[in-house]
C-alpha positions as CSV (number, residue, x, y, z in Angstrom):
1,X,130.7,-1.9,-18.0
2,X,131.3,-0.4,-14.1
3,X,133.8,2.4,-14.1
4,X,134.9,4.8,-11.4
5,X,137.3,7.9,-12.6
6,X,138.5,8.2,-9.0
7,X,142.1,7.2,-8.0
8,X,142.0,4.2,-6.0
9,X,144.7,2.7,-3.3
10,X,148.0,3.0,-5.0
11,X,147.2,5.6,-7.9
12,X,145.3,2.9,-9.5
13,X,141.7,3.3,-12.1
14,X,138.7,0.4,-12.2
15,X,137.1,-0.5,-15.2
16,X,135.3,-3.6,-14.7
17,X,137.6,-6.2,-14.2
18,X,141.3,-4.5,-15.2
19,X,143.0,-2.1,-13.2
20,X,144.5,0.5,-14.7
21,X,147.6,2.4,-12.9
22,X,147.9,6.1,-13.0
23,X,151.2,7.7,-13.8
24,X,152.4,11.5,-13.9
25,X,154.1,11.2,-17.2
26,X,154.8,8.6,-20.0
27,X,155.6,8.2,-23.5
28,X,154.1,7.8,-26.3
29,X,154.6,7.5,-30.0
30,X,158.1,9.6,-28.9
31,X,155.9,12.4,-27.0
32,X,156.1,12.8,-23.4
33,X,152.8,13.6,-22.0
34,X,151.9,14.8,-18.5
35,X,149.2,14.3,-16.3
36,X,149.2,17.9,-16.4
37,X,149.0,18.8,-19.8
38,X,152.2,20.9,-19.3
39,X,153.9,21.0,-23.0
40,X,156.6,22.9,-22.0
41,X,159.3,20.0,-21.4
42,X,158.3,18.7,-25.2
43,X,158.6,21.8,-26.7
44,X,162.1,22.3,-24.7
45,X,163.0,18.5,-26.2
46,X,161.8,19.5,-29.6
47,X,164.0,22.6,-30.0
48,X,167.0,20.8,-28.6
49,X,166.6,18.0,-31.4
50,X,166.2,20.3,-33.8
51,X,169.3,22.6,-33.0
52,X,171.2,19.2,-32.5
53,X,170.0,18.2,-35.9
54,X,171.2,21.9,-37.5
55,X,174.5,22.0,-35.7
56,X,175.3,18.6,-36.9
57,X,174.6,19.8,-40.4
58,X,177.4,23.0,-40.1
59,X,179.7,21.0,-42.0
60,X,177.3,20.9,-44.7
61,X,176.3,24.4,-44.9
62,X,180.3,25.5,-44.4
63,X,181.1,23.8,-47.0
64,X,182.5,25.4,-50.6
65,X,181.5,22.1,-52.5
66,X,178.0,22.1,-52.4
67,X,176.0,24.6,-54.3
68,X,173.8,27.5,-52.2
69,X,170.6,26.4,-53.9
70,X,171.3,22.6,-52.4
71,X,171.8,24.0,-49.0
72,X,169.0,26.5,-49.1
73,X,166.5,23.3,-49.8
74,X,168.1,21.4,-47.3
75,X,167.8,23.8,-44.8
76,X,164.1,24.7,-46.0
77,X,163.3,20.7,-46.1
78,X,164.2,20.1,-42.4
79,X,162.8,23.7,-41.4
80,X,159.1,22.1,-42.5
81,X,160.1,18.7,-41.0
82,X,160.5,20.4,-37.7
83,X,157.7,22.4,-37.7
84,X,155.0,19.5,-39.1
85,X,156.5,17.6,-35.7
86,X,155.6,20.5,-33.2
């Protein structure tokens, strides 16, 4: 198998007979990834779904008809949810 690592005419990588384009950023299994290795725009997109997901959830933990113990696991569940997916 013939392979060169340097970018060719257009941004483009050779090995053998497929042509493989280069790109600064694309996703992946719902992760953004850079050619730079720069995690700081998934981390910012991470947080942001997780305060989306808590804010949405206000209602629940406002409200008098649930009991605290109920709310206290819910909030613990998605607490480990979100940081297993960071």
């Amino acid at each position: 198998m013939v392979q060169n690592r340097r970018l060719g005419k257009g941004g483009t990588l050779n090995a053998e007979y497929h042509r493989i384009e280069a790109v600064r950023r694309f996703k992946y299994l719902g992760t953004v990834i850079y050619d730079s290795n720069d995690e700081t725009e998934e981390i910012r997109a991470r947080i942001l779904a997780a305060n989306k997901a808590y804010s949405s959830l206000q209602i629940i933990f406002r409200s008098k008809q649930i009991h605290r113990n109920n709310k206290i696991r819910l909030y613990k569940t998605l607490s480990q949810y979100y940081a297993m997916e960071v």
